[in-house]
N, C-alpha and C positions, 0 to 999 in steps of 0.2 A: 538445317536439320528438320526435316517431315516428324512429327506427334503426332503417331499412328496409334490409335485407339481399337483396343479389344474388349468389350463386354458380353460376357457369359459366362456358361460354363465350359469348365477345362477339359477337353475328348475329345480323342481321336477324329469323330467325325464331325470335330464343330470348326477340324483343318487345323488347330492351336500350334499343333507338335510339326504340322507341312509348313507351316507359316512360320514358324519359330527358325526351323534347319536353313530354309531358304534366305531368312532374311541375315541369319551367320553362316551365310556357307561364303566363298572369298569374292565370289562376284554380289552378294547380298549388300556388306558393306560398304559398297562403290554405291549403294540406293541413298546413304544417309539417311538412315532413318532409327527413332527413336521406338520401341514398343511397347506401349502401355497395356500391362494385362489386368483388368479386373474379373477376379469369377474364383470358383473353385472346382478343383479336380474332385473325382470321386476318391476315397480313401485308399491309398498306395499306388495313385497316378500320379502325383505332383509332375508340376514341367519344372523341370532339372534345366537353368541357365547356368552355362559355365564362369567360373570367376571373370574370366576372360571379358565376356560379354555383358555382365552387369552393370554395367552403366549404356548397354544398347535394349537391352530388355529389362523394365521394370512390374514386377508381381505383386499388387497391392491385394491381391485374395480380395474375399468375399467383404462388401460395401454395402451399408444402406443405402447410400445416392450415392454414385461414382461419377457422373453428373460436374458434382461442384469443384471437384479435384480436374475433370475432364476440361469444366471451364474456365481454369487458370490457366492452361495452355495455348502456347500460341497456333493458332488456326490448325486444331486437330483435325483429324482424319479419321475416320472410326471406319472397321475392315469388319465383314463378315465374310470369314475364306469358309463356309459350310460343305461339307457333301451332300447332305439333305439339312432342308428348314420349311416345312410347311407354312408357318406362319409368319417371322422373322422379328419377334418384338423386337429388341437389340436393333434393327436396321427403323422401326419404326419409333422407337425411343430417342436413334440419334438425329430422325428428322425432325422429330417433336421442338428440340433443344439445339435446331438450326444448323447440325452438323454434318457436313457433306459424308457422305460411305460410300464406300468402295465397296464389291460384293459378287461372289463365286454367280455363278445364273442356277440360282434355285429357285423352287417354284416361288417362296416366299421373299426372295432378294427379287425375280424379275417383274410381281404383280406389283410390289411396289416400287422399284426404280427406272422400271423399263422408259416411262417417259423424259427422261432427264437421261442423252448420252455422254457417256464419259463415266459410267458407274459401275456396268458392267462387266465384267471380266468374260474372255470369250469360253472359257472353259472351267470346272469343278480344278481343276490343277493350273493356274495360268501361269509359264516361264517370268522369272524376274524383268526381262526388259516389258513386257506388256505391264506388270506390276506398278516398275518405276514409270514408266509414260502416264498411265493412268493417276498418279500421284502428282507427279508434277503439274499433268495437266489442270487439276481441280487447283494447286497451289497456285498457279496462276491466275486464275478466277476464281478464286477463295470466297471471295462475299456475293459474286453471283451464284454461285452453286449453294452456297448460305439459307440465299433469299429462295430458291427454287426448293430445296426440299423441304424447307420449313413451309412455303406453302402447298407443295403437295402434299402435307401430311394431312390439312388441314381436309382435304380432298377424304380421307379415311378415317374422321372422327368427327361427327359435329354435335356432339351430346352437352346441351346446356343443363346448368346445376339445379333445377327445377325437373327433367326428366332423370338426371342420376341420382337425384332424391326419393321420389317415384320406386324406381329398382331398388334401392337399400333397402327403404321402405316393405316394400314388397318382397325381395328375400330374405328378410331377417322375420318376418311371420310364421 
C-alpha cells in the first residue's frame, strides 16, 4: 500500500476532487494506494468520500504540523495534482521534511522539482497508469529520492538564525 500525502487546501484547482475521483474510479484501485488529506475546503465545499472508500481516503482537516502524523507513515509520498501554483510551499515543505512528491508541472512544482526526474507528471491531468508508474518508481528508490529532495531544498533556503533574527527584528518595528 503507497501513503500518498495531500497537504493544503481543499479546491477545485488545487486537483483534490480530480485526484480523489481517479484514485476511486475501478481502475484507481488496482494503484493501491492509500490518501492522506490534510487542509480544508472553503465553507460548503467539503470532499465528500463515500462509505465505501473510507479507509482508501483519509481527511484529517486542518492541522498545526501534519508533518508529525505524515512521519509515522511508512515511506509517504506527498502529491501536488495543482492546475496552477505559482509558488508551491506544500511541494517545498515536503522536501524540507525529506519527502519525495509527485506533482502536476506548474510553474511552481517544475522550478522546484525539475532537477530530480521521476517527479514530474507529464501533464496538469496525468491518466492513472503514468500516476502508478511514477509512484512505484520513487517506491523503489524511496531513500534515494529522500536524500535528493531534502537536499535540493537546501539549494532554496539558506537563512541562518542570526539573519532571521535580523528580519523579525526589523519587521516587528
Amino acid at each position: 500500500m503507497i501513503d500518498l500525502v495531500y497537504v493544503g487546501r481543499i479546491s477545485s484547482e488545487k486537483g483534490v476532487y480530480s485526484l480523489v475521483d481517479k484514485l476511486l474510479s475501478p481502475v484507481g484501485y488496482s494503484i493501491d494506494v492509500k490518501l492522506h488529506v490534510f487542509g480544508e475546503a472553503a465553507k460548503g465545499h467539503n470532499l465528500e468520500i463515500p462509505d465505501s472508500a473510507s479507509d482508501l481516503v483519509i481527511c484529517y482537516g486542518w492541522m498545526d504540523n501534519p508533518w508529525k502524523v505524515i512521519a509515522s507513515l511508512d515511506r509517504p509520498i506527498s502529491i501536488n495534482f495543482s492546475r496552477f501554483e505559482s509558488m508551491g510551499f506544500s511541494i517545498f515543505e515536503s522536501m524540507q521534511h525529506a519527502i519525495p512528491i509527485v506533482a502536476t508541472p506548474t510553474q511552481g512544482a517544475v522550478s522546484f522539482l525539475a532537477e530530480i526526474p521521476g517527479l514530474l507528471f507529464s501533464s496538469l491531468d496525468p491518466p492513472l497508469n503514468e500516476i502508478s508508474f511514477l509512484l512505484h518508481g520513487i517506491l523503489r528508490n524511496y531513500e534515494a529520492y529522500s536524500v535528493r529532495v531534502k537536499n535540493l531544498s537546501h539549494k532554496y533556503i539558506t537563512v541562518d538564525e542570526a539573519s532571521l533574527s535580523l528580519w523579525v527584528n526589523l519587521l516587528s518595528q
